[in-house]
C-alpha positions, 0 to 999 in steps of 0.5 A: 701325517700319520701312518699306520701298517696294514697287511698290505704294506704302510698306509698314510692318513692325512689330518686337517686339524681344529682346535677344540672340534666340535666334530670330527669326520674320517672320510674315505676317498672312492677309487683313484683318490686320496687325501690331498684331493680334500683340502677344500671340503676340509677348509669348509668343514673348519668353518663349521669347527669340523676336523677332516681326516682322510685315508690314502687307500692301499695303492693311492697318495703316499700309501703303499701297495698296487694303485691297480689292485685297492682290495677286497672289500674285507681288505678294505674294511680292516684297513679303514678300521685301522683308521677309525682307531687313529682318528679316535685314539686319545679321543672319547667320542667317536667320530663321524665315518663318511666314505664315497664311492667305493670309500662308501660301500666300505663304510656301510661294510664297516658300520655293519660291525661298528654301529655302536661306536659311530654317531653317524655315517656319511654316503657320497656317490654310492654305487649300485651294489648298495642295493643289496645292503641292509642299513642299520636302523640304529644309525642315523645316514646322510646320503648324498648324490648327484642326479646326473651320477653316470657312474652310479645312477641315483634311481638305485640310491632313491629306492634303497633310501626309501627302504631305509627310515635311517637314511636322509637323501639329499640330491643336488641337479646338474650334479654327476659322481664328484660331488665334493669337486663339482660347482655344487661342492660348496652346498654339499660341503655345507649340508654336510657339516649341518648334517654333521653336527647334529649327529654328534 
């Protein structure tokens, strides 16, 4: 269980570890989450011979700072930096970058300043703000979302991904915000790694 410090005190990143990866996925969590609430995508993920890592954002899980208070976005961009160079340390190849919710705007924040050293981002149960945000063309994206996401409807998801030729939409019916902990985990964890391994 590895820690590193941030300027908002010591942040914990937890590692789901497979011999001889074929991939590797550092996935942020959306508020009020953490690293321990993905033991079952991980354990689907290591079918596929995919190693998860999770971030414990400020405030969350075994990391310090105010569970009220996550950050500012450029916060939270320099904490899931630091990240990145943990998950990537002793290591060639670059992993996949996934973020949910807030773990999601944060990614595409990061990937806007990192595109070159990501093989490919992950989008889980992004939030409306995305509408503003331009995808890199370059980067090739999975996004998926649950057609019945209250928290952030997907006709916002829809029309940006349509803007994007980059960004494959895969949606999933009778599916709200949650997808990694919903009836539908199962196929979603699955397209994932599918997704996964062809980005790498």
């Amino acid at each position: 269980m590895p820690y590193f410090d941030s300027e908002r005190g010591r942040l914990h990143c937890r590692r789901w570890a497979v011999e001889e990866p074929a991939a590797r996925l550092a996935l942020l969590p959306g508020t009020g989450q953490h690293s321990g609430h993905y033991h079952r995508f991980a354990a689907a993920l290591r079918s596929a011979r995919i190693e998860l890592w999770a971030l414990d954002t400020a405030g969350q899980g075994l990391s310090e700072g105010d569970p009220d208070a996550p950050g500012t976005l450029d916060e939270l961009t320099a904490d899931a930096g630091r990240f990145l160079d943990i998950v990537g340390r002793d290591h060639t190849d670059a992993p996949v970058l996934m973020g949910h919710s807030l773990g999601a705007v944060t990614a595409l924040h990061l990937a806007a300043e990192k595109t070159c050293d990501l093989p490919g981002l992950v989008l889980c149960g992004t939030p409306r703000r995305v509408a503003h945000t331009v995808a890199n063309p370059h980067l090739r994206t999975l996004a998926v979302h649950g057609v019945d996401d209250r928290r952030a409807p997907i006709d916002v998801i829809r029309l940006w991904t349509a803007r994007h030729r980059s960004v494959d939409l895969r949606e999933y019916a009778d599916a709200g915000h949650d997808l990694l902990h919903e009836p539908v985990r199962d196929r979603v964890a699955s397209d994932i790694a599918e997704w996964v391994l062809t980005a790498v």
